[in-house]
Backbone as a printed PyTorch tensor [residue, N CA C, xyz], in Angstrom:
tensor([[[ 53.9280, -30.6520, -75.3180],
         [ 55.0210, -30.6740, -74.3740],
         [ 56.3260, -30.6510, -75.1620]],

        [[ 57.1270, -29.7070, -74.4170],
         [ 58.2720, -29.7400, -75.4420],
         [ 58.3610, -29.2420, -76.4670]],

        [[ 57.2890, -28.3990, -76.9150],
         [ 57.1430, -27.9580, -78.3310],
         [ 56.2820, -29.2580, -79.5240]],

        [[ 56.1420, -30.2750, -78.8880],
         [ 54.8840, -31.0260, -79.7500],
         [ 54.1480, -31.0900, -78.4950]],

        [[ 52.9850, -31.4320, -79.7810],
         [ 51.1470, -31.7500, -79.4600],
         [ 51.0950, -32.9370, -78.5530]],

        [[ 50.5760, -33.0410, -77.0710],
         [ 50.3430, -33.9230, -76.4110],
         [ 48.9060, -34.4960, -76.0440]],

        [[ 48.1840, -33.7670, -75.7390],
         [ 46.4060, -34.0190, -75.8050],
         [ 45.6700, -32.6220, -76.3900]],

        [[ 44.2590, -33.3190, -76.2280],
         [ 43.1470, -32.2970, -76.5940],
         [ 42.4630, -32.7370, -75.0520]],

        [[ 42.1020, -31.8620, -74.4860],
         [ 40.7950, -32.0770, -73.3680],
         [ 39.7010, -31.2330, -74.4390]],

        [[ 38.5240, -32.2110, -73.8190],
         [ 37.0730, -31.7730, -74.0580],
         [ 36.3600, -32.0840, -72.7030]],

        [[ 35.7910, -30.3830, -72.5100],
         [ 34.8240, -30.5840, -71.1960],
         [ 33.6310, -30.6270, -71.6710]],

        [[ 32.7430, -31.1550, -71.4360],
         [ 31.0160, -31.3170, -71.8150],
         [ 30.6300, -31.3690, -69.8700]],

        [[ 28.9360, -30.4770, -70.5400],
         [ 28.0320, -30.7930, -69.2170],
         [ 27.7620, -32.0140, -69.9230]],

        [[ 27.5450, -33.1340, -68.7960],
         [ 27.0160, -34.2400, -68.2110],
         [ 25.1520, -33.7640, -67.4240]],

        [[ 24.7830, -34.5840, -68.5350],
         [ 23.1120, -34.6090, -68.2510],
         [ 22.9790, -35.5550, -66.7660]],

        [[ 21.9470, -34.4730, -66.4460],
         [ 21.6570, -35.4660, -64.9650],
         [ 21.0050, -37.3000, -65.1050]],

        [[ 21.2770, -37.9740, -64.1650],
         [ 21.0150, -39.6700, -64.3710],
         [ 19.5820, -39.6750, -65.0190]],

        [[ 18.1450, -38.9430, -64.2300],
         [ 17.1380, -38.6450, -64.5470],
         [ 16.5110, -38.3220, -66.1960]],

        [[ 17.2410, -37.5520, -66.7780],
         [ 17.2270, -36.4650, -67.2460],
         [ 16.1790, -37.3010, -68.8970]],

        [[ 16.5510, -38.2280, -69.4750],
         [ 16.4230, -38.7480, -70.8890],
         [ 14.4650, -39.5340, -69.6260]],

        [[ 14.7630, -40.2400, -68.7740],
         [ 13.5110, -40.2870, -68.9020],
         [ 12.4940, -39.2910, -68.7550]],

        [[ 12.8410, -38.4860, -67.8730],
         [ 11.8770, -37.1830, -67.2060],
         [ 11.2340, -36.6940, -68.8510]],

        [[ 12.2830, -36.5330, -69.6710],
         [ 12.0060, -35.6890, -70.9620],
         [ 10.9650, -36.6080, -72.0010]],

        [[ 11.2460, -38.0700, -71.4830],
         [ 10.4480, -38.7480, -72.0160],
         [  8.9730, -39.1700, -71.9500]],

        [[  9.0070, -38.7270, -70.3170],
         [  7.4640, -39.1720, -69.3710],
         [  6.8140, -37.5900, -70.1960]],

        [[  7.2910, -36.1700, -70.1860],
         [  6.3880, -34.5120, -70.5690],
         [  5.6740, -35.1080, -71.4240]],

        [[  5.6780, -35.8260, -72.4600],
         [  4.5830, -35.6890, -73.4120],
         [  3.3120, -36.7620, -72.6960]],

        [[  3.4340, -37.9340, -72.6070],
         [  2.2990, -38.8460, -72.6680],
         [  1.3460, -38.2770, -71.1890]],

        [[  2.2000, -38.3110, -70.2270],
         [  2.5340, -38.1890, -68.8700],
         [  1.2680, -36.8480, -68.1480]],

        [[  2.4940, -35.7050, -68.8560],
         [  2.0910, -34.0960, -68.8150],
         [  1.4910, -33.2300, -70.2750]],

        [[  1.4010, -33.9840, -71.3370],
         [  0.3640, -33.5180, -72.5630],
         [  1.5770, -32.2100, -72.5270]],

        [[  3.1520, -32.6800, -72.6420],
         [  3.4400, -31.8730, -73.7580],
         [  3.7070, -31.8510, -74.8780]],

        [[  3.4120, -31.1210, -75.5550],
         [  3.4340, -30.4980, -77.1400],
         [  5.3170, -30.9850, -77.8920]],

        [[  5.7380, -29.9570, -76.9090],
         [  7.0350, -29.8160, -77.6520],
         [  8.0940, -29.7790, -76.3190]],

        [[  9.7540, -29.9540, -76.3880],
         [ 10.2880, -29.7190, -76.1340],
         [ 11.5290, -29.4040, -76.1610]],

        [[ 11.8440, -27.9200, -75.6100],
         [ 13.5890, -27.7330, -76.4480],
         [ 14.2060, -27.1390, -75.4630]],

        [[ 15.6130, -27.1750, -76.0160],
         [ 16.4420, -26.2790, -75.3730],
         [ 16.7720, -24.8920, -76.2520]],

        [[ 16.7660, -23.6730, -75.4870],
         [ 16.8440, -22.4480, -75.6510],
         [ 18.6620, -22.2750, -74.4800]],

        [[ 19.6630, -22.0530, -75.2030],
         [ 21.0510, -21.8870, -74.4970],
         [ 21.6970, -20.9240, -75.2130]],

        [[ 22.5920, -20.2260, -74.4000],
         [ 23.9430, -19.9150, -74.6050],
         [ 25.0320, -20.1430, -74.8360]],

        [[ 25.1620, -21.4100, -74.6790],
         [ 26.0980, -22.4100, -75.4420],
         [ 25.9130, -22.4930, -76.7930]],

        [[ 27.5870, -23.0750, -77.0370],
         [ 28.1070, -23.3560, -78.3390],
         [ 26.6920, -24.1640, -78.9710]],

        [[ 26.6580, -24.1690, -79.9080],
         [ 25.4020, -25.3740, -80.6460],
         [ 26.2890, -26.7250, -80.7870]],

        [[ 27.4680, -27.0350, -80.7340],
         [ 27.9030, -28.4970, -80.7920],
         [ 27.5700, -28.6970, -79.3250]],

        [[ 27.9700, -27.9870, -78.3090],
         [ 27.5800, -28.6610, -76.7880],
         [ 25.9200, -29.0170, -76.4230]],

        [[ 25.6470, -27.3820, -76.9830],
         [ 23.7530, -27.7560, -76.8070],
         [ 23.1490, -29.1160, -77.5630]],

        [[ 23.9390, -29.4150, -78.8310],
         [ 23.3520, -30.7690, -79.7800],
         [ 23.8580, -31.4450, -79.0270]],

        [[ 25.2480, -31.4700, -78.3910],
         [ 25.3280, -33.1270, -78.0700],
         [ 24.5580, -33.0730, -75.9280]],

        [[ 24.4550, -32.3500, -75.8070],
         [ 23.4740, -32.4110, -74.0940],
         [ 21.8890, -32.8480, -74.7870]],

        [[ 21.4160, -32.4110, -75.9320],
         [ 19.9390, -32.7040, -76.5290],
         [ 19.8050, -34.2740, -76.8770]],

        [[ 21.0830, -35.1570, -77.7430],
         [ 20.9520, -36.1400, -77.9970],
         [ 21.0200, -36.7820, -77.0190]],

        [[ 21.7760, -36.5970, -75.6840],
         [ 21.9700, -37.6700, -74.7660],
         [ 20.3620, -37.6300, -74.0520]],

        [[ 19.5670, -36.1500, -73.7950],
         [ 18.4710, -36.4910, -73.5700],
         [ 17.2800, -36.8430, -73.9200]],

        [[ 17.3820, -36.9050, -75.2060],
         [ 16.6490, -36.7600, -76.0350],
         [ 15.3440, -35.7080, -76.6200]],

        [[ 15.9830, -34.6300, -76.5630],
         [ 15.6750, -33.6600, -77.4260],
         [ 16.0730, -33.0660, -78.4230]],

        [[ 15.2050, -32.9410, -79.9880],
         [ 15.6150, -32.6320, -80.8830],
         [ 15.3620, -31.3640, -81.6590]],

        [[ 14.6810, -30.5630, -80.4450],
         [ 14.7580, -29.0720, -81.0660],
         [ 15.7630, -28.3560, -79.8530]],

        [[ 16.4380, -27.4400, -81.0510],
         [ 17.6420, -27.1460, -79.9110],
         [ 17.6730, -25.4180, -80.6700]],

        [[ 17.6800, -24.0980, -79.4260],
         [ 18.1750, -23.2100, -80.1710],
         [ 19.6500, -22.4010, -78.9670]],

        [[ 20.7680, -22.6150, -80.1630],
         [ 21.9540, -22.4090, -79.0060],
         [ 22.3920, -20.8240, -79.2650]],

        [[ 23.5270, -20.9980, -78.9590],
         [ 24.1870, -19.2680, -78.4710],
         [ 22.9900, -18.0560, -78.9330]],

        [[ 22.0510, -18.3260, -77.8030],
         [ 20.8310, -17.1290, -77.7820],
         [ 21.6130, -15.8820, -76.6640]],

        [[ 21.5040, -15.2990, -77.0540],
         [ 21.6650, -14.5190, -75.3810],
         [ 20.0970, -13.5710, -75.0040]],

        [[ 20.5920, -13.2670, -73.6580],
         [ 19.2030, -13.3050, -73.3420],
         [ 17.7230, -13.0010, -73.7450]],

        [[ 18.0570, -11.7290, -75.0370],
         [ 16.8170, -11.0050, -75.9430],
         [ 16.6960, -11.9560, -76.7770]],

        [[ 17.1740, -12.7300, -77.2940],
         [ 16.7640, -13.9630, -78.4560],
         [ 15.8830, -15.0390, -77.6220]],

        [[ 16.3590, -15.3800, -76.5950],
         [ 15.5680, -16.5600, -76.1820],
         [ 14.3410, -15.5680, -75.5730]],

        [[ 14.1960, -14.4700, -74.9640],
         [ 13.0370, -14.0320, -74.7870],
         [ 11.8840, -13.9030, -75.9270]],

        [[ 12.8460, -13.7470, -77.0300],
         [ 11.7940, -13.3690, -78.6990],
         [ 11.4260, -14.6870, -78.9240]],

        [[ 12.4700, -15.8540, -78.4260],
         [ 11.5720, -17.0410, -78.6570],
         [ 10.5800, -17.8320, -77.9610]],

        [[ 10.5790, -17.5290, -76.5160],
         [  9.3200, -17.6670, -75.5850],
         [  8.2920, -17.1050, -75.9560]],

        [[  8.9700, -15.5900, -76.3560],
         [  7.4290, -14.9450, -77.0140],
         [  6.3890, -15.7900, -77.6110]],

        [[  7.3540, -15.8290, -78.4380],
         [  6.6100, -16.5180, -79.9440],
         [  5.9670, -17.8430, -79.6690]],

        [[  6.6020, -18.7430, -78.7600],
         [  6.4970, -20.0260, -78.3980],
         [  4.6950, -19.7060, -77.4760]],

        [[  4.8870, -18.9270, -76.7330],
         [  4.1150, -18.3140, -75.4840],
         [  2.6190, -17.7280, -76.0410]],

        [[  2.7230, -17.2750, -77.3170],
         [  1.7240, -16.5780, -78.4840],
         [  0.8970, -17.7120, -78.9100]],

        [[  1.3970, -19.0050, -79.3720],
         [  1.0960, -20.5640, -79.5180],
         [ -0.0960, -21.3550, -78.8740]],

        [[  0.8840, -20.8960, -77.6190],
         [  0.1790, -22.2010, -76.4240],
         [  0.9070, -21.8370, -75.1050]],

        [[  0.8020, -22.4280, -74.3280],
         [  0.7490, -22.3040, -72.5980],
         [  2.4470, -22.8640, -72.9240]],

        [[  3.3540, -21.8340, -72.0030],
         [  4.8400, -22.2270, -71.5020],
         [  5.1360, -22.6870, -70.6330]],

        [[  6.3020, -23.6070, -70.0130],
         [  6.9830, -23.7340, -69.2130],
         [  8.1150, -23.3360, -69.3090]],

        [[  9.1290, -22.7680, -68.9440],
         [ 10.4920, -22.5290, -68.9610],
         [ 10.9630, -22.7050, -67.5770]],

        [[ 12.2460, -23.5060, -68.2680],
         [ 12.8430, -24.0620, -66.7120],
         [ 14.4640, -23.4720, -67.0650]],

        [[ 14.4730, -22.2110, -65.8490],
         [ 16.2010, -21.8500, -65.8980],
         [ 16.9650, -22.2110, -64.8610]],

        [[ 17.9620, -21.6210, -65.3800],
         [ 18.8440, -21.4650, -63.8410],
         [ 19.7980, -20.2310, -63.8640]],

        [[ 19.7130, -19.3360, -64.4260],
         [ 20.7930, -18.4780, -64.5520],
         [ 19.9630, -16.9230, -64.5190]],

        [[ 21.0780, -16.1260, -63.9520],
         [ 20.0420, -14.8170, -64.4990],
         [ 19.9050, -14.5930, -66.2130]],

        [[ 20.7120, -15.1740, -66.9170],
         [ 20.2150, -14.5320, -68.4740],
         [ 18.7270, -15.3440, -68.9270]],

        [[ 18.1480, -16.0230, -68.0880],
         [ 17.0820, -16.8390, -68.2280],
         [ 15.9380, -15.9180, -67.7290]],

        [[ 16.1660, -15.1270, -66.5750],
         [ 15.3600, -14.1970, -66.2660],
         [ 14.2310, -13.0350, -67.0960]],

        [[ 14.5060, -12.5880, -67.8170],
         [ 13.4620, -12.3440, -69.0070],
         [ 12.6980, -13.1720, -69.7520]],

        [[ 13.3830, -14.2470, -69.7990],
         [ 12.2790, -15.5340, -70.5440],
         [ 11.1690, -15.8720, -69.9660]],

        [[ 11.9730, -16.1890, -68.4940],
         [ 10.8580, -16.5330, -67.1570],
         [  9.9830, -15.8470, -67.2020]],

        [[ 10.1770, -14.6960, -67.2830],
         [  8.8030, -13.5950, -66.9900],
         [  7.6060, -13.6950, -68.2880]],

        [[  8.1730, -14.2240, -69.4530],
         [  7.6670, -13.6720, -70.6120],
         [  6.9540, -15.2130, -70.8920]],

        [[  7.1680, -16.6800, -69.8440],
         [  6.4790, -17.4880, -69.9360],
         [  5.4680, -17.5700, -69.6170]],

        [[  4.4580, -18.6070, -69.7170],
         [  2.7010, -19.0290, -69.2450],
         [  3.7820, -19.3460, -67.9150]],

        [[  4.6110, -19.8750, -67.2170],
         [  4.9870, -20.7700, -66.2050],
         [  6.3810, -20.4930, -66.1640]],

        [[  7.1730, -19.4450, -65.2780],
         [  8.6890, -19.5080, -65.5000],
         [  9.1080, -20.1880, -64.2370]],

        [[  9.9560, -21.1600, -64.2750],
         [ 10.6210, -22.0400, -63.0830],
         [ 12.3860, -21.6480, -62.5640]],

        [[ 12.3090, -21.7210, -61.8760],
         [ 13.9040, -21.2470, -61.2190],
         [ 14.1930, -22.5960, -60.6000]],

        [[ 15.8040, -23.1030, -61.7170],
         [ 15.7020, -24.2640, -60.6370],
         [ 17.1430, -24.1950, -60.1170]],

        [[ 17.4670, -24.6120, -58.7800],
         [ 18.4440, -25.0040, -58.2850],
         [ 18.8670, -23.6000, -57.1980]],

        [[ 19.9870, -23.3190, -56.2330],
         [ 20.5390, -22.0370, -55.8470],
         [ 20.7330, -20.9540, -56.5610]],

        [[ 19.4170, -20.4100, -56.7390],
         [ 19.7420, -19.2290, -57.7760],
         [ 19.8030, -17.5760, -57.4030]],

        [[ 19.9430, -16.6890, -58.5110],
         [ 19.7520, -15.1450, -57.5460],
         [ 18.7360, -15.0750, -57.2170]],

        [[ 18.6990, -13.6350, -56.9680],
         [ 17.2040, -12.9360, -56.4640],
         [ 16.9940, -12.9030, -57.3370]],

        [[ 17.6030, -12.0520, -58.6000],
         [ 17.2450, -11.7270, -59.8490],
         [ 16.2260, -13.0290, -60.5240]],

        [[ 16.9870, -13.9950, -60.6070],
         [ 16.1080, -14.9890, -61.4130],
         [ 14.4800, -15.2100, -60.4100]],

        [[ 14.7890, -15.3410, -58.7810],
         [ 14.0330, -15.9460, -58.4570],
         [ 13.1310, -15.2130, -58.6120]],

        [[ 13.3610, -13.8200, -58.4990],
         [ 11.9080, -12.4350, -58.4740],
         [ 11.4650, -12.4950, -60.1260]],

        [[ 12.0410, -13.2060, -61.0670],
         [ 11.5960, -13.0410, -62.2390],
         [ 10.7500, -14.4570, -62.7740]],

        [[ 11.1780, -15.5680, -61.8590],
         [ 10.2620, -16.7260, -61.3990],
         [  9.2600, -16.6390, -60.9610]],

        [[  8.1640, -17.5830, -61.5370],
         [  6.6340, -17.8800, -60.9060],
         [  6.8860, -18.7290, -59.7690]],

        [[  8.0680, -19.7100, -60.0340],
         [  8.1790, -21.0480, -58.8830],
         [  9.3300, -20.8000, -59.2840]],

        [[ 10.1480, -21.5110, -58.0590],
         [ 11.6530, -21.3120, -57.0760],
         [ 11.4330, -23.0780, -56.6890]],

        [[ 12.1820, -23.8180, -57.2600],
         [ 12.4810, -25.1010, -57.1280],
         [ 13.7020, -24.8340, -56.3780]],

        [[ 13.8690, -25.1110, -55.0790],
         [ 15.1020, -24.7940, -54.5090],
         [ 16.5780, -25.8760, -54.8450]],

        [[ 15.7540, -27.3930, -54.4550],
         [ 16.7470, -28.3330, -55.6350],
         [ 16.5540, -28.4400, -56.7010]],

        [[ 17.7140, -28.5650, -56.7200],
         [ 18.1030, -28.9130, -58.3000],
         [ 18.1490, -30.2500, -58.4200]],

        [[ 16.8990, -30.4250, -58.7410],
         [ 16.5930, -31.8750, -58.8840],
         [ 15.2570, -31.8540, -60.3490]],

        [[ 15.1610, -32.6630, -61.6330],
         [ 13.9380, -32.9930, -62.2430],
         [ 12.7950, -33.7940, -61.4520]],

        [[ 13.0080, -34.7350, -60.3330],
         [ 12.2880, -34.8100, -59.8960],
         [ 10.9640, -33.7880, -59.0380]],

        [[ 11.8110, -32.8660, -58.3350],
         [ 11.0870, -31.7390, -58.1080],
         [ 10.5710, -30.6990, -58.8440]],

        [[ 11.0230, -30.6650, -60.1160],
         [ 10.0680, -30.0660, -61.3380],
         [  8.7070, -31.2350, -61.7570]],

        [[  8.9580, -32.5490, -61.4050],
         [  7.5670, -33.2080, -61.9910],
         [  7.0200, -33.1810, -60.5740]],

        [[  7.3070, -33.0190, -59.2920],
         [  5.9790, -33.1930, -58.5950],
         [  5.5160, -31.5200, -58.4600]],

        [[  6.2890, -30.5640, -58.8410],
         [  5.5400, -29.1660, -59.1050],
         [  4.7670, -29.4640, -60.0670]],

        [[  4.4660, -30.3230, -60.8330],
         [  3.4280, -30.3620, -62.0570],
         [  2.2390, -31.1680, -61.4200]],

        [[  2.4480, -32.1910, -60.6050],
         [  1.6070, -32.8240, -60.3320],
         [  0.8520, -32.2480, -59.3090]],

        [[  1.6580, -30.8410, -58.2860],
         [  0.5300, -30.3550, -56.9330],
         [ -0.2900, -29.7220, -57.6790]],

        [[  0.7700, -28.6230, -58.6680],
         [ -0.0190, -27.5400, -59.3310],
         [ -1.1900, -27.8600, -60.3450]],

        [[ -1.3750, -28.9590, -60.9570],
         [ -2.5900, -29.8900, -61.7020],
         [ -3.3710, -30.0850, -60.4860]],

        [[ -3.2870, -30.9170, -59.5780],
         [ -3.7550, -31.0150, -58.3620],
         [ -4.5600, -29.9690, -57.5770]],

        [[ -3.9370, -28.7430, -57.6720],
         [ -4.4060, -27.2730, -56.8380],
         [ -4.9920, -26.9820, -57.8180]],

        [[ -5.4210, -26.8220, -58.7970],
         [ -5.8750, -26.4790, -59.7240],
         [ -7.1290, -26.9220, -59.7120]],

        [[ -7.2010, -28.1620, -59.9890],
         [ -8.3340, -29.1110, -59.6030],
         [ -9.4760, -28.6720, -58.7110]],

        [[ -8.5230, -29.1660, -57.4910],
         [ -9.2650, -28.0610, -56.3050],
         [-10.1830, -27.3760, -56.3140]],

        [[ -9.1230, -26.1660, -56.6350],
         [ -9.4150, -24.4210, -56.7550],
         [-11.1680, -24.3630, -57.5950]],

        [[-10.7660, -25.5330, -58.9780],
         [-11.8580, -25.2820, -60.0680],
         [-13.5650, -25.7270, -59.0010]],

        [[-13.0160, -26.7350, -58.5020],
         [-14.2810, -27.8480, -58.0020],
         [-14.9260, -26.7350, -56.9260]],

        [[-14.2260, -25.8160, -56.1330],
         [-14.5780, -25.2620, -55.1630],
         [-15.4320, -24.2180, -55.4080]],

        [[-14.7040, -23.8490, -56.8070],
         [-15.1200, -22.3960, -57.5030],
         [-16.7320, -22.6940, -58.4690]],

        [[-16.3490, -23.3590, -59.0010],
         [-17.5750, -24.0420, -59.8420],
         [-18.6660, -24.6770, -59.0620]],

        [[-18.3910, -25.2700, -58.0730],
         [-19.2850, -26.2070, -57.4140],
         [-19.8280, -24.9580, -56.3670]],

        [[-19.6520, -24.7700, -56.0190],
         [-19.7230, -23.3240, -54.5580],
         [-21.0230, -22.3060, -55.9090]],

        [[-20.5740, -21.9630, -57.0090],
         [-21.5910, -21.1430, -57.3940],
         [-22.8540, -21.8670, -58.2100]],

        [[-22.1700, -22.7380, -58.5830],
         [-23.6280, -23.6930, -59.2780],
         [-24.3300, -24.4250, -57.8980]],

        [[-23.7760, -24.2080, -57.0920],
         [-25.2550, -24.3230, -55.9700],
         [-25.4750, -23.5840, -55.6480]],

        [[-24.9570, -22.4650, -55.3860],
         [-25.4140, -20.8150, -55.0140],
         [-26.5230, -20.4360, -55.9380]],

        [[-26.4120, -21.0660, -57.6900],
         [-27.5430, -20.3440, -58.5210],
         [-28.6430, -21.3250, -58.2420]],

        [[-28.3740, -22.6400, -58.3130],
         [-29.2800, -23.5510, -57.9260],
         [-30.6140, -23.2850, -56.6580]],

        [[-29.5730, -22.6380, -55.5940],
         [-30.4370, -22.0230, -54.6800],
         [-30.9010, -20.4830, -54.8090]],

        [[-30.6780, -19.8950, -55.3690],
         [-31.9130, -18.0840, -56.1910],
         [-32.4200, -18.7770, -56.9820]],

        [[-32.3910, -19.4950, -57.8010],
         [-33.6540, -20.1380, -58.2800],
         [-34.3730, -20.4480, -57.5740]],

        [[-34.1860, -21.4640, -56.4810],
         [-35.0500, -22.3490, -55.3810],
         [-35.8940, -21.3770, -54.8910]],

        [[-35.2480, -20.3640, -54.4930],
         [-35.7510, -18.5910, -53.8490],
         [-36.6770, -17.5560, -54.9690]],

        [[-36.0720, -18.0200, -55.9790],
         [-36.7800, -16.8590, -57.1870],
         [-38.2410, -17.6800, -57.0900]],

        [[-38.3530, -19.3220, -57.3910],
         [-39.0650, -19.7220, -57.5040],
         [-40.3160, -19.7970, -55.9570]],

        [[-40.0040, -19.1800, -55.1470],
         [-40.4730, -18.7640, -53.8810],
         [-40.4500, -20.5690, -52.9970]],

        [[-39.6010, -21.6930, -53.3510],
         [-39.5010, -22.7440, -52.7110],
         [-38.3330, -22.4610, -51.2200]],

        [[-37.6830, -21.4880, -51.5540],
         [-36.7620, -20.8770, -50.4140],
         [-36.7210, -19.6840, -49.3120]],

        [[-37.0910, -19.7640, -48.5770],
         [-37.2390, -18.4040, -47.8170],
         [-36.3420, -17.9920, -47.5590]],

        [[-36.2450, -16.1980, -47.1020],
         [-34.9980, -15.4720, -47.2690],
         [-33.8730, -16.4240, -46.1370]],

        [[-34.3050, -16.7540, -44.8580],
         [-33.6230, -17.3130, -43.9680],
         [-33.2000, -18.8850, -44.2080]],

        [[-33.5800, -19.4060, -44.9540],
         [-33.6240, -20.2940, -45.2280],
         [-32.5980, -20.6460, -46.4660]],

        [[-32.4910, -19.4730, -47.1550],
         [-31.3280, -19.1040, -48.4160],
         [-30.3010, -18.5910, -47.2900]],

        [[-30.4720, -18.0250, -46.3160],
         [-29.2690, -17.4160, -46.0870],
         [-28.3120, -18.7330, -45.5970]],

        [[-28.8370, -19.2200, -44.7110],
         [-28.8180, -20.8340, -44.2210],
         [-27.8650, -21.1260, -45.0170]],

        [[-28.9030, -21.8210, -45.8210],
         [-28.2930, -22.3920, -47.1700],
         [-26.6550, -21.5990, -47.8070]],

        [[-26.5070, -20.7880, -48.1180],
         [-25.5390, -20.1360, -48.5880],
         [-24.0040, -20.0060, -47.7360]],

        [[-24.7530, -20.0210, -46.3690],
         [-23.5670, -20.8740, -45.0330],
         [-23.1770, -21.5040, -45.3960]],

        [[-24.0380, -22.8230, -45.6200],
         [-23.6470, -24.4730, -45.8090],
         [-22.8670, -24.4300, -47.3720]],

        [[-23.2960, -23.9550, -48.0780],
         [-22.1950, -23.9250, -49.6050],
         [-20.8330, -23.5840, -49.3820]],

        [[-21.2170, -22.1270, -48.4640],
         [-19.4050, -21.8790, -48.2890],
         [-18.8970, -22.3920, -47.5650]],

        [[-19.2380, -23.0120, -46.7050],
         [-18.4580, -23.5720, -45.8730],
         [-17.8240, -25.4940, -46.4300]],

        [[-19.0150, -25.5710, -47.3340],
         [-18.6200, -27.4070, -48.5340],
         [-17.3190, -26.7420, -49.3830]],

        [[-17.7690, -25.3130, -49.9410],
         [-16.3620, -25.0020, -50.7400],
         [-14.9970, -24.7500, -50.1930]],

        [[-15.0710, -24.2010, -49.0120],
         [-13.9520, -24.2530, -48.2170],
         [-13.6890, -25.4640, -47.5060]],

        [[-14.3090, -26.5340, -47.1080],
         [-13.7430, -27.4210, -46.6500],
         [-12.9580, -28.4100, -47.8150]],

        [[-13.6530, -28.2810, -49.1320],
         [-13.3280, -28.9570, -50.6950],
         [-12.2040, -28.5590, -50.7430]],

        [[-11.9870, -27.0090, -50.4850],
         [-10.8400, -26.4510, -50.9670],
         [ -9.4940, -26.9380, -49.8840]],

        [[ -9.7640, -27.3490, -48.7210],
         [ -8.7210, -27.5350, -47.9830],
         [ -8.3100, -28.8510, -48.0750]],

        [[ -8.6360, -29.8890, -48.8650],
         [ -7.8900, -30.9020, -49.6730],
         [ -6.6660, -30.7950, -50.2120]],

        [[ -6.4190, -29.5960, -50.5240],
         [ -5.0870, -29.2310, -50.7380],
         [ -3.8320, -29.1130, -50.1430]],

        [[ -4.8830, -28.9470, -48.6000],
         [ -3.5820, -29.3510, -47.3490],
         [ -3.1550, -30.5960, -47.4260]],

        [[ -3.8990, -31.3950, -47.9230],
         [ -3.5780, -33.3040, -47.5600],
         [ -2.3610, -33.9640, -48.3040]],

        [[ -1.6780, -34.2130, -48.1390],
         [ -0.7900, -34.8230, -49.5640],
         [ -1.2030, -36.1130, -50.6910]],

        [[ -0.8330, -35.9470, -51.8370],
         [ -1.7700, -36.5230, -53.1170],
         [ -1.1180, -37.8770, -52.5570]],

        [[ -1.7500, -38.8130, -53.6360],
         [ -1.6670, -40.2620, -53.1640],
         [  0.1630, -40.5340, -54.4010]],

        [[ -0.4320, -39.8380, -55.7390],
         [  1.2170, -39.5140, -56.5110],
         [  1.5700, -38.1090, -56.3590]],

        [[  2.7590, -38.1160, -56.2810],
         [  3.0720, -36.5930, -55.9230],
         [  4.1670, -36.5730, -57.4910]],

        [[  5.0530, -37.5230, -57.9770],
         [  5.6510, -37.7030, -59.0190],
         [  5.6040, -38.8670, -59.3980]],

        [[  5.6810, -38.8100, -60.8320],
         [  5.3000, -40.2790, -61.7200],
         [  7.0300, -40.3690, -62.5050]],

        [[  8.4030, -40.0280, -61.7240],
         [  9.2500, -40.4200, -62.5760],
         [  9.9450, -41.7220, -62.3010]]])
């Protein structure tokens, strides 16, 4: 003012209230491996948003073909999650095991998303972990269980203990245990999030 120096402003993102435990529950919680941030930001902003949450792998001013070369690579490893919000996140998403869209986002991101978290909330990224473990579950018990009694019974039949009508019967009653197994999924879990 006046020709002298009066302040410096510094703007920083502010990590959500959530944010240091959520990052803390992925490993023990959800059996993750690793976790980082992949940004476009300066690397002093990306280091100091990592320390407040506590994450200590950080890769900053990527733009969008760098952080895709690093999902790659990450993705080549082991099973991904990537959680964006922007369209320059949109190629990553696609190039993850799991790309997440979180908060009011484009089309662009969302069509390049597996899942569309509509809030922007971490809580609603951990109970997407907990249906999708959950549906999963399911899906396996219905799938597995439905044909290991299906072989159980052509044996019963190969072994001539089953008659044709009597297999067909039978093969009713399986699909119809696997589809009713499978519609557990309508019910809501007893935890839906553990934050």
């Amino acid at each position: 003012m006046d020709h002298r120096y009066a302040a410096t402003f510094r703007f920083r993102d502010a990590p959500r209230a959530d944010s240091r435990s959520f990052v803390k529950h992925l490993g023990p919680k959800h059996h993750f491996g690793r976790v980082m941030i992949v940004s476009g930001d300066r690397e002093s902003e990306v280091r100091y948003l990592a320390d407040q949450v506590g994450i200590t792998e950080i890769s900053a001013q990527k733009n969008p073909e760098e952080k895709l070369d690093i999902v790659r690579q990450e993705t080549a490893k082991t099973k991904t999650l990537y959680v964006g919000d922007g369209i320059n996140d949109a190629p990553a998403m696609m190039a993850a095991t799991v790309g997440m869209a979180i908060g009011q986002n484009s089309d662009v991101t969302s069509e390049a998303a597996g899942v569309v978290v509509m809030e922007s909330s971490l809580k609603k990224v951990d109970e997407f972990m907990h249906i999708s473990r959950r549906m999963r579950t399911i899906a396996l018990q219905s799938a597995v269980g439905g044909m290991a009694l299906s072989i159980a019974g052509m044996l019963l039949a190969a072994l001539g203990h089953l008659s044709p009508v009597s297999g067909a019967i039978s093969q009713e009653i399986i699909d119809v245990l696997a589809v009713l197994n499978a519609l557990r999924a309508a019910l809501p879990p007893k935890v839906i999030h553990d934050l």
